[in-house]
C-alpha positions in Angstrom: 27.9 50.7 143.6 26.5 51.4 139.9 26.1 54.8 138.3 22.3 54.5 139.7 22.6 54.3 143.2 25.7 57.1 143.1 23.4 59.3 141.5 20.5 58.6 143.9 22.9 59.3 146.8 24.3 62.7 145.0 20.6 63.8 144.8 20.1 63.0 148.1 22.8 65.0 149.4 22.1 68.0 147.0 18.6 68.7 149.0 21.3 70.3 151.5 22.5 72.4 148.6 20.9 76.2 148.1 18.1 75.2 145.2 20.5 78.2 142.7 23.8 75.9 143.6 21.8 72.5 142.6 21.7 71.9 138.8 24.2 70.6 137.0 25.8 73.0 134.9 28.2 73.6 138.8 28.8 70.1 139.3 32.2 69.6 138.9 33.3 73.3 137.7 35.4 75.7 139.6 33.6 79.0 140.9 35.9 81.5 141.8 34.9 84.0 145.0 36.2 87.4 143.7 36.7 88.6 147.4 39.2 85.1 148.5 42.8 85.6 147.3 44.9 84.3 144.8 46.3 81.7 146.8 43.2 80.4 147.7 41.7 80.1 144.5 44.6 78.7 143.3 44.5 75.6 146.5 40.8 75.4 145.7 41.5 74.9 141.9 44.2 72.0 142.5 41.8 70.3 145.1 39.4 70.2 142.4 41.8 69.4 139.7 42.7 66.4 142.1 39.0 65.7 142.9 38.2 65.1 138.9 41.3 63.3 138.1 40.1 60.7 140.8 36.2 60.8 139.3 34.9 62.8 142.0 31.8 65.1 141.7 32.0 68.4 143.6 30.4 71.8 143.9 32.2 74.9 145.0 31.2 78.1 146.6 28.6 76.1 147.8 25.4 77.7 149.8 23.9 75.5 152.1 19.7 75.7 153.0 21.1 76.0 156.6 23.2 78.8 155.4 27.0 79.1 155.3 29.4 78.8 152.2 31.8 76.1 151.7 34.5 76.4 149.4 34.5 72.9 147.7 31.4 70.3 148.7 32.8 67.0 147.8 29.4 64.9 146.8 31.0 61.7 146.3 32.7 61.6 149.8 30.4 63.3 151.7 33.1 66.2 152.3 33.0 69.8 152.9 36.3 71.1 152.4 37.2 74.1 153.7 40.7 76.3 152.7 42.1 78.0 155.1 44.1 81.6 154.3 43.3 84.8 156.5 40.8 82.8 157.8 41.5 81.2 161.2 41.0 77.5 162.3 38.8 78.5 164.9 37.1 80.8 162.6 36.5 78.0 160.2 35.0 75.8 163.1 32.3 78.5 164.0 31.3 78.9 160.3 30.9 75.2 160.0 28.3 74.9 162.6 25.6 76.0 160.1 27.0 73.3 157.9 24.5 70.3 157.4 26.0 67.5 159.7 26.0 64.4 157.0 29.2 66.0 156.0 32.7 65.8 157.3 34.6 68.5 157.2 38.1 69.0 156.1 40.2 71.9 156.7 43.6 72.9 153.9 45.9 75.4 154.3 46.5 77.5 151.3 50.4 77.7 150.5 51.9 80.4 151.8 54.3 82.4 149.2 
């Protein structure tokens, strides 16, 4: 696939993106939450760390048209990934349900100390 057609597929996807979350000064930069932990922050940095060493694209804190916010919207894979801390599994599950469903989601653990 050539730069083209992965950008006409990113733009695609970003019509399920919150118009404010869309341009391009957040693609690929880290947004921290200031009400998720340290550890969290710190498992959603080296996710994304790992997502641009592998020439991934990716949003974070992401706000969906459908509403919900996911903590790292992988655009190149078609991922939602969601990192888990005081939040439960089956916590996670419900939220996801407002996610659009061309995504997969993947659930991380944050390390514990």
């Amino acid at each position: 696939m050539n730069k083209q057609q992965e950008k006409i597929i990113e733009n695609s996807l970003l019509r399920f993106v919150r118009n404010s979350n869309r341009f391009g000064s957040h693609i690929n930069s880290v947004r921290i939450n200031p009400t998720n932990g340290y550890l969290h922050e710190k498992k959603k940095f080296d996710i994304c760390f790992n997502l641009i060493q592998s020439g991934k694209r990716f949003l974070t804190e992401t706000i969906f048209e459908t509403g919900g916010i996911a903590d790292i919207l992988n655009l190149t894979d078609k991922e939602i990934i969601e990192i888990l801390s005081t939040e439960k599994e089956k916590d996670c599950i419900e939220k996801a349900k407002k996610y659009p469903s061309v995504f997969s989601i993947r659930m991380v653990k944050a390390e514990e100390k």
